[in-house]
N, C-alpha and C positions, 0 to 999 in steps of 0.2 A: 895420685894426690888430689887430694879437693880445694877446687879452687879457691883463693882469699878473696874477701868480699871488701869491696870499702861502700862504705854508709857512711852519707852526708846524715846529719841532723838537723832538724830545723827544730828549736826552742821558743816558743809562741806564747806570748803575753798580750793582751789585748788584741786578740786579731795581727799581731804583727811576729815577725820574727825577731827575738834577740841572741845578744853574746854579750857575755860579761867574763869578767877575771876570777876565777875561785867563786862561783855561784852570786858574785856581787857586782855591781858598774854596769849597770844592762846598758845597751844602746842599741838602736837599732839598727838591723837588718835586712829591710826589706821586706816584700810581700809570699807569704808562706807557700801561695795558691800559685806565684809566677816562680818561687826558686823552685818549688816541684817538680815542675815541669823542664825549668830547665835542666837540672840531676836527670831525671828521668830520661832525657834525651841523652845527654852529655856521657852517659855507659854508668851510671849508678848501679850499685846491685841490688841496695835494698835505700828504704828511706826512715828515718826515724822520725816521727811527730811528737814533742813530750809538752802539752799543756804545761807548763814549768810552775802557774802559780795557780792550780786546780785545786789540788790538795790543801796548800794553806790556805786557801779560799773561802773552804768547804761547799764546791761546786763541780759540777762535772765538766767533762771534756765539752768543747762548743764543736756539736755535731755539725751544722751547717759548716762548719768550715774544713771537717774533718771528709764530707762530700764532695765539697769542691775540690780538695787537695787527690782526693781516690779517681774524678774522672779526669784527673791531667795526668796519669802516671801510668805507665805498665807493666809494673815493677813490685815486690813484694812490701808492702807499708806497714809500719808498726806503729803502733797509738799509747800512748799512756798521758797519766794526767788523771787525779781524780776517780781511778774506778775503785769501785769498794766492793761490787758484788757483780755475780754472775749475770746479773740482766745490763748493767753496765757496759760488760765485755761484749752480750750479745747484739745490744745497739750498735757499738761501733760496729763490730762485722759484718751487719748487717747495712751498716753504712757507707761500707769500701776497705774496712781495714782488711789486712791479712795474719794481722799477730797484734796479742796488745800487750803493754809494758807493763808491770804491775810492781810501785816500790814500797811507799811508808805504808798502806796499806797490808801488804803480805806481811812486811815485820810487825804491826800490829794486833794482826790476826792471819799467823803463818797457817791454818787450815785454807785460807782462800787459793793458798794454789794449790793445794791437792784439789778442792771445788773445780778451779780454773783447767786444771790437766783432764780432769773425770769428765768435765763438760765438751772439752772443744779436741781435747786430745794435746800431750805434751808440746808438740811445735806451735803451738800458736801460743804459749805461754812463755815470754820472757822474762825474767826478774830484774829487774835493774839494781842496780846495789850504788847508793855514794858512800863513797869511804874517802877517810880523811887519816893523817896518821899524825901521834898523839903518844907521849910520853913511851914510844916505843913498841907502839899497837897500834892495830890499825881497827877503828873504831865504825860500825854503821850510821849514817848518817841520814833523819828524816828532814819530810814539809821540805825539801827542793835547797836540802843539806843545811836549812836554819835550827833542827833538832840534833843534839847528839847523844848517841844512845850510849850504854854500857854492852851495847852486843861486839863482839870481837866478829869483824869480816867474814875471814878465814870458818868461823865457826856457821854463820847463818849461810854463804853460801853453798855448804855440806848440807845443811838442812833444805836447803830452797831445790837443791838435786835429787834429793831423797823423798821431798816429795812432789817430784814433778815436772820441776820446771824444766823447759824444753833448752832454753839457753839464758846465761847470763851476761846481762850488760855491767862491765865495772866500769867504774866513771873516779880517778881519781881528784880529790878535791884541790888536794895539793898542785897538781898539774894542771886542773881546767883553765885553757883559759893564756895557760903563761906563754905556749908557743917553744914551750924547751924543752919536748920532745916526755913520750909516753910514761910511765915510771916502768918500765920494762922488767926489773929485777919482782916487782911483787907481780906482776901479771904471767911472769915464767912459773911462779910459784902455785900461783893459784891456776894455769892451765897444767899445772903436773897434777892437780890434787882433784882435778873433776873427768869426769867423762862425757860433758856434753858442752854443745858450742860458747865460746868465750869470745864475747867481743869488748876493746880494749877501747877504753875514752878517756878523754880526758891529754890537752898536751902537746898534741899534733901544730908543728910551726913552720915544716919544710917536706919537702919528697922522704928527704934522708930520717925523717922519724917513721914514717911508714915503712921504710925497708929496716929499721933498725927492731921493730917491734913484730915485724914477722919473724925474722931474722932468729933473733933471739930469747923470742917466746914460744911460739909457734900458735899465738892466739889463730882463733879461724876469720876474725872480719875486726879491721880498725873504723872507729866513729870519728868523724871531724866536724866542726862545725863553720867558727869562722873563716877558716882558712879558706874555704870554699866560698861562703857568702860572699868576700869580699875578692874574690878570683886570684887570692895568691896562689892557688894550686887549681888546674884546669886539670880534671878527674881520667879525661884521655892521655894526658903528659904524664899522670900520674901511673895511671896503669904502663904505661909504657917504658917507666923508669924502674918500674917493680920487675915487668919482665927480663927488663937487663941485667936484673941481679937475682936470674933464677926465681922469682917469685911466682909461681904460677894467680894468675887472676884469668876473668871470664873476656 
């Protein structure tokens, strides 16, 4: 069985890190460059970096910072924020990323991740998806979940697999944020309906949602953010409580 990964996120607005409620309330977090480092020590498995207001900005990821965060880690890092093209995705990698995130972008012009898979090869292409749910549907969400689309979820993550993408990040909107645990029932749903990795965001408020969202979905890696930041869950207690309840992790 392969192992379950937990990834911190760090969400970076001005140089800083934040956390809000359902994409809105930001406050701060902290220094992106020192929570790195301490994940990276602390048994992270992977790190997520997501420029949060790139895209509505219409600016790219801040490389310099994207540098600093790659030589304090030794751990796999993923970048999104802002990329719209293939030279984009090249900079970062070229500037310590190991995978980069790609969201309103690919549902704007869903060719970019066939581009993105051709160019770097499918694992370094993740797709992030925000989904929000909504008269009964669960609806795609762009610009850092301020756009809402008429694309149904379910439906564009069939497409973002088909052509290419190496894993997808779902991030529910409903749950970011609130601390009462994953929406489990639709991430069981949508890890029955793919074949490639599923990592689960959005939600996380205690130990007992990460064992509840392995548990009962069988995603492959849960995202946390605040919970982290502000040290109500230390990542080695973490893993340690997942062990005890048959969870295999690294």
């Amino acid at each position: 069985m392969l192992a379950k990964r937990i990834i911190p996120c760090l969400d970076v607005k001005d140089g800083r890190t934040v956390k809000g409620v359902n994409f809105v309330d930001l406050r701060d977090a902290g220094d992106p460059v020192e929570l790195a480092y301490a994940y990276s020590e602390q048994g992270a498995d992977e790190l997520v970096f997501l420029d949060i207001t790139a895209t509505h900005e219409g600016r790219k990821t801040t490389i310099d910072l994207v540098k600093a965060v790659a030589r304090q880690v030794n751990i796999p890092f993923t970048i999104g924020g802002g990329i719209n093209e293939i030279r984009d995705a090249e900079i970062l990698l070229n500037s310590g990323a190991d995978k980069i995130s790609i969201n309103s972008a690919a549902v704007r012009r869903p060719e970019l991740i066939n581009e993105m898979s051709a160019a770097f090869g499918a694992q370094f292409v993740v797709v992030a998806v925000d989904t929000r749910h909504t008269e009964g549907q669960n609806f795609v969400h762009l610009s850092g979940g301020r756009i809402k689309t008429e694309i149904q979820t379910e439906d564009w993550i069939r497409e973002a697999q088909d052509r290419g993408a190496g894993e997808i990040l779902l991030t529910s909107m409903d749950h970011d944020g609130t601390k009462n645990g994953f929406d489990c029932s639709f991430l069981k749903k949508i890890n029955a309906m793919i074949g490639i990795p599923l990592i689960a965001s959005g939600g996380a408020g205690n130990q007992k949602h990460f064992t509840e969202v392995f548990q009962q979905t069988g995603v492959d890696a849960a995202l946390a953010a605040s919970v982290f930041h502000y040290g109500e869950i230390l990542i080695p207690e973490l893993k340690n409580t997942l062990r005890a309840n048959g969870i295999t992790v690294r």
